[in-house]
LOLOVO-16297 format. One record per residue: x, y, z of N, C-alpha, C in turn; residue number from 1. Coordinates in nm, 4 decimals, padded with zeros to 6 digits. Example, Ala and Ser with C-alpha at 12.3 -4.5 7.8 and 13.67 -1.06 7.14 Angstrom:
BEGIN
<n.xx:01.3190	n.yy:-00.5690	n.zz:00.7800	ca.xx:01.2300	ca.yy:-00.4500	ca.zz:00.7800	c.xx:01.3200	c.yy:-00.3300	c.zz:00.7800	mivo:1>
<n.xx:01.2850	n.yy:-00.2250	n.zz:00.7080	ca.xx:01.3670	ca.yy:-00.1060	ca.zz:00.7140	c.xx:01.2900	c.yy:00.0030	c.zz:00.7870	mivo:2>
end
This chain:
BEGIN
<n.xx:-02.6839	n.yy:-03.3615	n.zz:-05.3275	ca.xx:-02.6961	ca.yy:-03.2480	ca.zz:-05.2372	c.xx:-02.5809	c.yy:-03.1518	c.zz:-05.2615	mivo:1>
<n.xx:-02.5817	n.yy:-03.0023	n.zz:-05.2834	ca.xx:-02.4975	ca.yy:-02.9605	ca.zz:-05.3194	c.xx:-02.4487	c.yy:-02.8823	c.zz:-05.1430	mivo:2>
<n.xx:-02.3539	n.yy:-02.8751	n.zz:-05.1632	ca.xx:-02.2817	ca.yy:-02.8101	ca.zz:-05.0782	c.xx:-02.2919	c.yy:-02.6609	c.zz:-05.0577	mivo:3>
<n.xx:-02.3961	n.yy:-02.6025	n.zz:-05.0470	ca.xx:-02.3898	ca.yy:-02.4170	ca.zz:-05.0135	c.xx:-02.2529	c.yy:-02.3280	c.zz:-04.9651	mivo:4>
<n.xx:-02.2159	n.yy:-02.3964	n.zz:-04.8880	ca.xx:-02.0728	ca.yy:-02.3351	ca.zz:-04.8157	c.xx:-01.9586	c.yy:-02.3518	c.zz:-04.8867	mivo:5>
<n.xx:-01.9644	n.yy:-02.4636	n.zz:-04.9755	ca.xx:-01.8269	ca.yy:-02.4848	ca.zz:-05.0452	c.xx:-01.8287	c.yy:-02.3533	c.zz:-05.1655	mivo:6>
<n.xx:-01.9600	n.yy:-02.3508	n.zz:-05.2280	ca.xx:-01.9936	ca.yy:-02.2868	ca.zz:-05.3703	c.xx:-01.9466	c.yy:-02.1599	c.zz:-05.3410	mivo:7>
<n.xx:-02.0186	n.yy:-02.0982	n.zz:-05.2309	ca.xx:-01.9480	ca.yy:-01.9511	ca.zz:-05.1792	c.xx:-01.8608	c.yy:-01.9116	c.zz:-05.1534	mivo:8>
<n.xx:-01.8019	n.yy:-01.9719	n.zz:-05.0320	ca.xx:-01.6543	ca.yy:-02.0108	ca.zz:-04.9853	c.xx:-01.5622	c.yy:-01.9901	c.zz:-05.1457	mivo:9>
<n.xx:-01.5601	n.yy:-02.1021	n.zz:-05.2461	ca.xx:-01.5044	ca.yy:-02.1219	ca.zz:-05.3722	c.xx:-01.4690	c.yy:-01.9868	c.zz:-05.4467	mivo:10>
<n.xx:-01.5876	n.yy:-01.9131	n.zz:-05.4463	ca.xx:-01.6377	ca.yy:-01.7926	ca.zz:-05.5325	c.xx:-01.5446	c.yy:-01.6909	c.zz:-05.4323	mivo:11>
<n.xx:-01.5611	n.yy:-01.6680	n.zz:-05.3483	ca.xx:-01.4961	ca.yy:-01.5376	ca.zz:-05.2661	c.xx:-01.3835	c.yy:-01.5676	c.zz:-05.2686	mivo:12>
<n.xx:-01.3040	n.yy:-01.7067	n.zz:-05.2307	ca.xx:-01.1613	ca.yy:-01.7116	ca.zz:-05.2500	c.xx:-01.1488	c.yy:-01.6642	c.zz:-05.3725	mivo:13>
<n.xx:-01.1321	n.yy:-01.7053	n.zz:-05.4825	ca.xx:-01.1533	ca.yy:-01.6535	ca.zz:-05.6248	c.xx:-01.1575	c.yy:-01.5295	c.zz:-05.6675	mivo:14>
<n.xx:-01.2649	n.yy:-01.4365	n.zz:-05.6246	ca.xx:-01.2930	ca.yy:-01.3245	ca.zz:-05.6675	c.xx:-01.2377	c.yy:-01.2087	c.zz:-05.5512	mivo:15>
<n.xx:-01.1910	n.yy:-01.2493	n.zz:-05.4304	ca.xx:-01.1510	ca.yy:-01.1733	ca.zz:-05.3224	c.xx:-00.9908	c.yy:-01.0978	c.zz:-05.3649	mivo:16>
<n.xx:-00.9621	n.yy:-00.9352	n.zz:-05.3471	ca.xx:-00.8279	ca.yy:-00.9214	ca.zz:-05.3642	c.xx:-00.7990	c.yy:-00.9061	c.zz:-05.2233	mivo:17>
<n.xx:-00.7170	n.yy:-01.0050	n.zz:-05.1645	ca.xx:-00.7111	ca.yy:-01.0033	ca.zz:-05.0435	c.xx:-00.5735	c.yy:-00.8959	c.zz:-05.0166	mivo:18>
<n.xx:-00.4961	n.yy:-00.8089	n.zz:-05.1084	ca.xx:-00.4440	ca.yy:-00.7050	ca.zz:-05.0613	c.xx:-00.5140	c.yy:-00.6062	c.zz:-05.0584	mivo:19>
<n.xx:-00.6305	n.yy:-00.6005	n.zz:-05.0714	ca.xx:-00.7597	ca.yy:-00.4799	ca.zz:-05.0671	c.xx:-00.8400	c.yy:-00.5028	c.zz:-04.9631	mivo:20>
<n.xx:-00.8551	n.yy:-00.4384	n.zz:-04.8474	ca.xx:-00.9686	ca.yy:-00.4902	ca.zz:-04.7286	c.xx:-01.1035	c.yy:-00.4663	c.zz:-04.7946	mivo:21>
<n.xx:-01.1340	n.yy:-00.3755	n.zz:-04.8295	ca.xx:-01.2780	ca.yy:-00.3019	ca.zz:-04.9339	c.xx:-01.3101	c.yy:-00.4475	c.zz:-05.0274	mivo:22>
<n.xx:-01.2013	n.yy:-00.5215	n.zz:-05.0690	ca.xx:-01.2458	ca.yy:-00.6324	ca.zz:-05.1526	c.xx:-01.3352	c.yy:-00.7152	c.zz:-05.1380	mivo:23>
<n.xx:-01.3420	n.yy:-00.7641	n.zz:-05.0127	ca.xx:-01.4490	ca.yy:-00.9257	ca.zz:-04.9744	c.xx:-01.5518	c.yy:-00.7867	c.zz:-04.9804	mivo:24>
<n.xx:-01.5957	n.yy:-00.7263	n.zz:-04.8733	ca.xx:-01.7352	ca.yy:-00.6247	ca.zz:-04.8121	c.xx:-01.7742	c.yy:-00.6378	c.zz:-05.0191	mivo:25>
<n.xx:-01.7107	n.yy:-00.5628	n.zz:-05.0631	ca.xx:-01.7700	ca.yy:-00.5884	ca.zz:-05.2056	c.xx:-01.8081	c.yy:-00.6711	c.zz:-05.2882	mivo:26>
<n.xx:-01.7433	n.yy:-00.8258	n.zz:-05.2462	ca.xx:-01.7902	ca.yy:-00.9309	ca.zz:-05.3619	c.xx:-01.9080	c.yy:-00.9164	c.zz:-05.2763	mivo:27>
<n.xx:-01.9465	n.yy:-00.9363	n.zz:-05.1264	ca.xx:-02.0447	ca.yy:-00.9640	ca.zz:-05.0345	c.xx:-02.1696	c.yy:-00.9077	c.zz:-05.1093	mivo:28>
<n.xx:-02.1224	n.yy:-00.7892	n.zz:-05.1424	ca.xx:-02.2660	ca.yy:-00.6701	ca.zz:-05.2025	c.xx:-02.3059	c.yy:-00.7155	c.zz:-05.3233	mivo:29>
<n.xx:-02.1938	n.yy:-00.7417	n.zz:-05.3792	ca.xx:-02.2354	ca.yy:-00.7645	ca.zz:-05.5068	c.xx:-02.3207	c.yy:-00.9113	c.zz:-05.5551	mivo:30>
<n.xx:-02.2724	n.yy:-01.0173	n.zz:-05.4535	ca.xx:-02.3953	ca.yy:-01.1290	ca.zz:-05.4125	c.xx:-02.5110	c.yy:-01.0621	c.zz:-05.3460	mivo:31>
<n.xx:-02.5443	n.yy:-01.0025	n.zz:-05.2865	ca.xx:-02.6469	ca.yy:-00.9632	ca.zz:-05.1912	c.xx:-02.7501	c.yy:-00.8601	c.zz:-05.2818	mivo:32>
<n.xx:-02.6883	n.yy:-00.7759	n.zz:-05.3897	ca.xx:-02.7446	ca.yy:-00.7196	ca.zz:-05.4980	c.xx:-02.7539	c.yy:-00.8058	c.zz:-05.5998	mivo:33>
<n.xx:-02.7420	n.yy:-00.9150	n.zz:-05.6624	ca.xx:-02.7184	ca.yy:-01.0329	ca.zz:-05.7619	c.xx:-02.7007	c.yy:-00.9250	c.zz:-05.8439	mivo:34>
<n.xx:-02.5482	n.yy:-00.8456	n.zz:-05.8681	ca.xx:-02.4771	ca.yy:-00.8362	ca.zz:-05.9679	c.xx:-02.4832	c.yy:-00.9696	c.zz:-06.0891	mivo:35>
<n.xx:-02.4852	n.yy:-00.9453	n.zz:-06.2456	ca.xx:-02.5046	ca.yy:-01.0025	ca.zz:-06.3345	c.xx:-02.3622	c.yy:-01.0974	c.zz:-06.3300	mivo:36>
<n.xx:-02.2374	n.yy:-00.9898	n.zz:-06.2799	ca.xx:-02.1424	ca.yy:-01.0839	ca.zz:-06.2910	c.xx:-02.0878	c.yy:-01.1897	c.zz:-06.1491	mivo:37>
<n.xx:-02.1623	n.yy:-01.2167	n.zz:-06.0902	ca.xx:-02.1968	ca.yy:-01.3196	ca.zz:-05.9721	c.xx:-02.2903	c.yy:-01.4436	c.zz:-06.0464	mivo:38>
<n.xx:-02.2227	n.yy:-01.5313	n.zz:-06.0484	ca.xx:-02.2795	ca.yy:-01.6724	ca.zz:-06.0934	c.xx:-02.4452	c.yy:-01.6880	c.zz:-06.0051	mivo:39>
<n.xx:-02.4988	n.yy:-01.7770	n.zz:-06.1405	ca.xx:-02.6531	ca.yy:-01.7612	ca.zz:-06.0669	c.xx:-02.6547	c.yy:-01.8725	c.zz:-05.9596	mivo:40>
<n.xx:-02.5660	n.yy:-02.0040	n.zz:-05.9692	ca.xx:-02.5375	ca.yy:-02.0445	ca.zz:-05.8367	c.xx:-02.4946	c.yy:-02.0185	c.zz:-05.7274	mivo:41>
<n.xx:-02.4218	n.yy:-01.9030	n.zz:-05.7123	ca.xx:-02.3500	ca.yy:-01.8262	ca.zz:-05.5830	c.xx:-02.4367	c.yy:-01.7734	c.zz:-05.5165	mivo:42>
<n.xx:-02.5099	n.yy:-01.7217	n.zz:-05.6126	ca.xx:-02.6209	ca.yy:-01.6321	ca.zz:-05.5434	c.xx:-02.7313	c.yy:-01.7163	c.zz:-05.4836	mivo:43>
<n.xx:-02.7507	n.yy:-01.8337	n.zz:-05.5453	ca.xx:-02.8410	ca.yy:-01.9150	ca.zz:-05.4770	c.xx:-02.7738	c.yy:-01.9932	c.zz:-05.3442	mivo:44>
<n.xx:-02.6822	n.yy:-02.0199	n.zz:-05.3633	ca.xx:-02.6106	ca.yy:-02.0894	ca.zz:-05.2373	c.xx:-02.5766	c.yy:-01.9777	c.zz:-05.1653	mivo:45>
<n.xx:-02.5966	n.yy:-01.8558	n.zz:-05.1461	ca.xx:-02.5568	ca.yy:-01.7516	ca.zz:-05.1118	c.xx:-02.6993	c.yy:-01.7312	c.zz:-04.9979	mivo:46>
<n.xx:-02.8098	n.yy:-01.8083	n.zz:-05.0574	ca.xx:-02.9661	ca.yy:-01.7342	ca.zz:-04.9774	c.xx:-02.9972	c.yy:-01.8788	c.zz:-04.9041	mivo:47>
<n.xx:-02.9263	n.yy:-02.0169	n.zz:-04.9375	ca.xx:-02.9383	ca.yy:-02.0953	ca.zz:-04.8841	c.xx:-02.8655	c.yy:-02.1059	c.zz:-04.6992	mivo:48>
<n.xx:-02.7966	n.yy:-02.0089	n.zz:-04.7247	ca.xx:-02.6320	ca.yy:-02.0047	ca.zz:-04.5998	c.xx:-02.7627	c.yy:-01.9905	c.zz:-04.4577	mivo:49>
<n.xx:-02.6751	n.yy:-02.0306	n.zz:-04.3195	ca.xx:-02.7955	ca.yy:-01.9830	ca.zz:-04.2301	c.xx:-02.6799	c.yy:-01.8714	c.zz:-04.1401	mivo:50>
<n.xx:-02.7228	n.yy:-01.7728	n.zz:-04.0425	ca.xx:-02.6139	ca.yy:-01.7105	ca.zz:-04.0032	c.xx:-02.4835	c.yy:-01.7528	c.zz:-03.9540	mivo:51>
<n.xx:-02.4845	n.yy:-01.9256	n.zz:-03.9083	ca.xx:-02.3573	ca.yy:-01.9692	ca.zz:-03.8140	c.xx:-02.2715	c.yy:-02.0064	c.zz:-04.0082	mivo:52>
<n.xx:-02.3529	n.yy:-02.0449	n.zz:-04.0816	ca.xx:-02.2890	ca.yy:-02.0835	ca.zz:-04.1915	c.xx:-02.1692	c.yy:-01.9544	c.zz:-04.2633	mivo:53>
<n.xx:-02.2513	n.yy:-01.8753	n.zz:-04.2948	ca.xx:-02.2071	ca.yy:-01.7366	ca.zz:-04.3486	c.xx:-02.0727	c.yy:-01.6637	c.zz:-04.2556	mivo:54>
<n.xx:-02.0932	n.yy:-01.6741	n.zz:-04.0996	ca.xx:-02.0078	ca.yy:-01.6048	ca.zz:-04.0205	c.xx:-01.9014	c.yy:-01.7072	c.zz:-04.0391	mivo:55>
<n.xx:-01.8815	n.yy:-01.8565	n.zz:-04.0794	ca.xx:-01.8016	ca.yy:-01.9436	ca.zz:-04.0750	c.xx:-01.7109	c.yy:-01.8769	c.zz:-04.2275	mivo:56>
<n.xx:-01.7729	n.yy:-01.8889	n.zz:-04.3254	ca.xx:-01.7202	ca.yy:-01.8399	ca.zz:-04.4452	c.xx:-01.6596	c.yy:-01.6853	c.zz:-04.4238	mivo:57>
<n.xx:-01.7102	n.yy:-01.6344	n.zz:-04.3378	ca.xx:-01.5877	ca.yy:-01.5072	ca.zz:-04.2769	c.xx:-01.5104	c.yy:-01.5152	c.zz:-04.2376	mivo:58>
<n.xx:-01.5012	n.yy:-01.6202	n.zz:-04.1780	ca.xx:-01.3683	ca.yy:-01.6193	ca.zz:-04.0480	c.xx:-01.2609	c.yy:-01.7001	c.zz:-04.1252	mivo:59>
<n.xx:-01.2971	n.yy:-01.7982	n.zz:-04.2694	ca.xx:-01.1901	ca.yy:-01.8939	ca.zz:-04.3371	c.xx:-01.1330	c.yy:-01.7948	c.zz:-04.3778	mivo:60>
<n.xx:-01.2281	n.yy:-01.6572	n.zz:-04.4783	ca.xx:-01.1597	ca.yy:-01.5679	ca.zz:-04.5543	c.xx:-01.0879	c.yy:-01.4686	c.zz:-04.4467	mivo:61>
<n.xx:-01.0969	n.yy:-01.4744	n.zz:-04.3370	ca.xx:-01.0116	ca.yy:-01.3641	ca.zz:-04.2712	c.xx:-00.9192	c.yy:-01.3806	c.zz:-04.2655	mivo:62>
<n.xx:-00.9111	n.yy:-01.5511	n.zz:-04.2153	ca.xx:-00.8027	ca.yy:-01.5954	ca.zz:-04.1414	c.xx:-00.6879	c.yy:-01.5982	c.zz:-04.3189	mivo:63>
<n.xx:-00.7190	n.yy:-01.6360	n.zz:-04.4201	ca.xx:-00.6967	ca.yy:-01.6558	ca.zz:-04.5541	c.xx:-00.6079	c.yy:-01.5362	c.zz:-04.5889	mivo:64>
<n.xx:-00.6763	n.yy:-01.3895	n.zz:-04.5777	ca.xx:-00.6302	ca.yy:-01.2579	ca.zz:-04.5835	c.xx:-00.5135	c.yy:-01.2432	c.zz:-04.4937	mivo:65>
<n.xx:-00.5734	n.yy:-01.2783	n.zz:-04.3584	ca.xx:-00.4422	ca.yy:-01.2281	ca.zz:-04.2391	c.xx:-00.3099	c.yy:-01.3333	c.zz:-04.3256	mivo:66>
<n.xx:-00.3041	n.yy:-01.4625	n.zz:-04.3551	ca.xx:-00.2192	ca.yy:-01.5576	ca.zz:-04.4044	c.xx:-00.1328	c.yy:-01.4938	c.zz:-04.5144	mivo:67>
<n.xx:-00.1850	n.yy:-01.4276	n.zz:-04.6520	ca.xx:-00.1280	ca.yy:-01.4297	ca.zz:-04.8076	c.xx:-00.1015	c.yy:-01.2619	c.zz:-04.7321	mivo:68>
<n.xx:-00.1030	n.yy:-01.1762	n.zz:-04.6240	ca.xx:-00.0699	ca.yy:-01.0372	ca.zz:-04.5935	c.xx:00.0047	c.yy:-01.0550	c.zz:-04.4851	mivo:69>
<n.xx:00.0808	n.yy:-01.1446	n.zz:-04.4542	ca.xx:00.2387	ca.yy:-01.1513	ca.zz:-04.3758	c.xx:00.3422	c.yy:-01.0807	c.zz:-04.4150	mivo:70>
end
């Protein structure tokens, strides 16, 4: 069973410049448009998420951003 939340979660830490607020809203689009350079698993664990899942993976990366912007 693969884990949906970890795969995404994984990918946005990764690809997020968390000194850029514009950064996450954009990897977001760019999963939500399946940009070529978004892994074809992200994007699938990306359509698997349900809304409490997805708003959870917001709030790690917020809290993540508010943390490394002290």
């Amino acid at each position: 069973m693969t884990n949906h939340r970890k795969i995404v979660l994984d990918y946005l830490m990764q690809e997020t410049a968390f000194t850029e607020a514009q950064s996450f809203v954009d990897r977001i689009q760019e999963i939500n448009e399946s940009f070529e350079t978004v892994p074809e698993e992200v994007i699938d664990s990306y359509g698997e998420l349900n809304e409490y899942e997805l708003w959870e993976i917001i709030r790690k990366l917020a809290c993540e951003g508010k943390r490394r912007n002290k």
